[in-house]
C-alpha positions as a Markdown table, in Angstrom:
| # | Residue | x | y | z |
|---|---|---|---|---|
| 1 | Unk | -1.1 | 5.7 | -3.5 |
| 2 | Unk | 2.3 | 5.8 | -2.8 |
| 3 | Unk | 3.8 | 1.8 | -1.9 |
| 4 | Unk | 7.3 | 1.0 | -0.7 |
| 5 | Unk | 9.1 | -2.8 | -0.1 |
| 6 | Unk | 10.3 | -3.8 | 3.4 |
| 7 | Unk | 11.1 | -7.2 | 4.4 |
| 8 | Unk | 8.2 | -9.7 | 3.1 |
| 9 | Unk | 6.3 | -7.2 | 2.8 |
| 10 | Unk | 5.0 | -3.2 | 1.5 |
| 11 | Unk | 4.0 | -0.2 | 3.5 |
| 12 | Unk | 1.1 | 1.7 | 1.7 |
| 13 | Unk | 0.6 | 5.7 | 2.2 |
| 14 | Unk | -2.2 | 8.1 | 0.5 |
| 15 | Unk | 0.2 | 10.6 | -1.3 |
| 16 | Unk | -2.8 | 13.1 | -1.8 |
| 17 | Unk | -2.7 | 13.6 | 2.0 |
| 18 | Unk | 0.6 | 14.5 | 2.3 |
| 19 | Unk | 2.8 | 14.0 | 5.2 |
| 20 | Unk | -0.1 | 13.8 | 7.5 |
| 21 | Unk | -1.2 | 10.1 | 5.5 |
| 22 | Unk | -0.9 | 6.9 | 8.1 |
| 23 | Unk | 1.4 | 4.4 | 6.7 |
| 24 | Unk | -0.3 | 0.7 | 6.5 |
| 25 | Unk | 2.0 | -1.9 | 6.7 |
| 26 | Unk | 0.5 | -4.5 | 4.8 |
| 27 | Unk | 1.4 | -8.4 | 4.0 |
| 28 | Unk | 3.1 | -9.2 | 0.9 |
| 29 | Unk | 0.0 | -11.3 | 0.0 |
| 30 | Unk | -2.5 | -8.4 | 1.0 |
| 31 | Unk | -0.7 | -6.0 | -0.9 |
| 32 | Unk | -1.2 | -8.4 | -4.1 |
| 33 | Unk | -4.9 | -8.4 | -3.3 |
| 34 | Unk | -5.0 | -4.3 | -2.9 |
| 35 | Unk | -3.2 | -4.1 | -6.6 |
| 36 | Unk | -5.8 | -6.7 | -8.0 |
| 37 | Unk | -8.6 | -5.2 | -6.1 |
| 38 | Unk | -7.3 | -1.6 | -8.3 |
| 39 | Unk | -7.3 | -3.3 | -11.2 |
| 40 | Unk | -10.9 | -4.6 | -11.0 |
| 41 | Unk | -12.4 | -1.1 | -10.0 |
């Protein structure tokens, strides 16, 4: 997984797909509960 910052918030890509991955723009607040959501397995 490949994250970087924008404004309030992150945009999230697969990096094992390459170019072709969708970018997610995701909340800062969602992107807190993705990281802890990681963590837990």
């Amino acid at each position: 997984m490949e994250a970087r910052s924008t404004v309030g918030a992150f945009q999230v890509r697969d990096s094992k797909l390459g170019q072709a991955s969708p970018v997610f723009d995701l909340a800062a607040t969602d992107f807190v509960g993705l990281l802890d959501a990681t963590r837990r397995g």
